[in-house]
N, C-alpha and C positions, 0 to 999 in steps of 0.2 A: 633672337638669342636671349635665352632668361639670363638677369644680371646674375653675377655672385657676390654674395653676403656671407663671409663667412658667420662662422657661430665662434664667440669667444666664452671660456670658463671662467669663471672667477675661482681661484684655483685655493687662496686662504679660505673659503668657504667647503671645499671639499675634505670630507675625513670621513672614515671606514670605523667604527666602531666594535671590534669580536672578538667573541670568546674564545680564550684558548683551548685548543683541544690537546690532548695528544694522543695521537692515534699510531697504531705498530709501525716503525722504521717501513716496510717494504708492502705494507697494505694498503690498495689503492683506497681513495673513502669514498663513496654514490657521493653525486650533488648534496641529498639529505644529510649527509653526513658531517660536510664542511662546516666551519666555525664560520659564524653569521652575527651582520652585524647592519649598521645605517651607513646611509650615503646621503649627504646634503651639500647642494650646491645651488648657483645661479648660475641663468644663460642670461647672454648677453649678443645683440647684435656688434660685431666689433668695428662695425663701419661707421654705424651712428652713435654708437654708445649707448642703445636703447636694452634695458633689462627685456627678456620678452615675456609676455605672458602663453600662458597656454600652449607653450614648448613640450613636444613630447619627450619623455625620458626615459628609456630604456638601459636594464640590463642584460646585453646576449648571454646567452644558453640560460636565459630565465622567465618566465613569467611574471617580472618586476616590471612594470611599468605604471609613470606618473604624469603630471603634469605642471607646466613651472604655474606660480601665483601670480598674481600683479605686479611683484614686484622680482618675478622672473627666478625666484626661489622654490626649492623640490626639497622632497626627504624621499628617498626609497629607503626601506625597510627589510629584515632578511636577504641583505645585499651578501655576495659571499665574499669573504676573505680573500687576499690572494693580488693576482691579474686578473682584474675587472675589467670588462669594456663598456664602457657607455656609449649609447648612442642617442643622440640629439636630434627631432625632426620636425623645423618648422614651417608649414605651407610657405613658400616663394622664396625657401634659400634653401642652401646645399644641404644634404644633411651631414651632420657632423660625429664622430666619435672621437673618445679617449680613452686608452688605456692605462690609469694610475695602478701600481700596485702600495695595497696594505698587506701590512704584517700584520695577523692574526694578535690580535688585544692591543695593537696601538692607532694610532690616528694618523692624519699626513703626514703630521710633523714626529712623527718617532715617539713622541711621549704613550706613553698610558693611559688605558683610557677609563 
């Protein structure tokens, strides 16, 4: 039976950076059309404490994907606004997702960006 590890975020590392739009009350917008912005974070094994390297990083319903660094740190780029989900996938542990939402032109933390 393969162990589980999970995958932990370092969650003061993650923020949503975009632009505001405004688009009409009752008009749906295509993906292209969504306010876009950056996503950076680090994975972490959270059993060892180990940042990981070479961590896949995905945005679903996008063609964003990265990989963490040595020091287990990612940027995705044209990340969309909104409910994001990421998903995290390292060979020999579970794979992991998250969904944080940003507010179109601010960060994790509410402020401005």
């Amino acid at each position: 039976m393969k162990p589980r590890f999970p995958l932990a975020f370092v969650a003061g590392w993650l923020a949503l950076a975009a632009v505001l739009s405004t688009p009409a009350a009752d008009a749906p917008l295509p993906v292209a059309a969504l306010p876009l912005g950056s996503i950076t974070g680090r994975v972490q094994n959270a059993l060892s404490g180990n940042f990981l390297n070479n961590a896949r990083v995905s945005v679903r319903g996008t063609d964003r994907t990265v990989f963490t660094n040595e020091s287990g740190t990612y940027l995705v780029n044209d990340a969309p606004a909104g409910a994001t989900t990421i998903e995290v996938f390292y060979t020999g542990l579970d794979p992991q997702t998250i969904t944080p939402t940003f507010p179109a032109g601010k960060g994790s933390n509410g402020m401005s960006s």
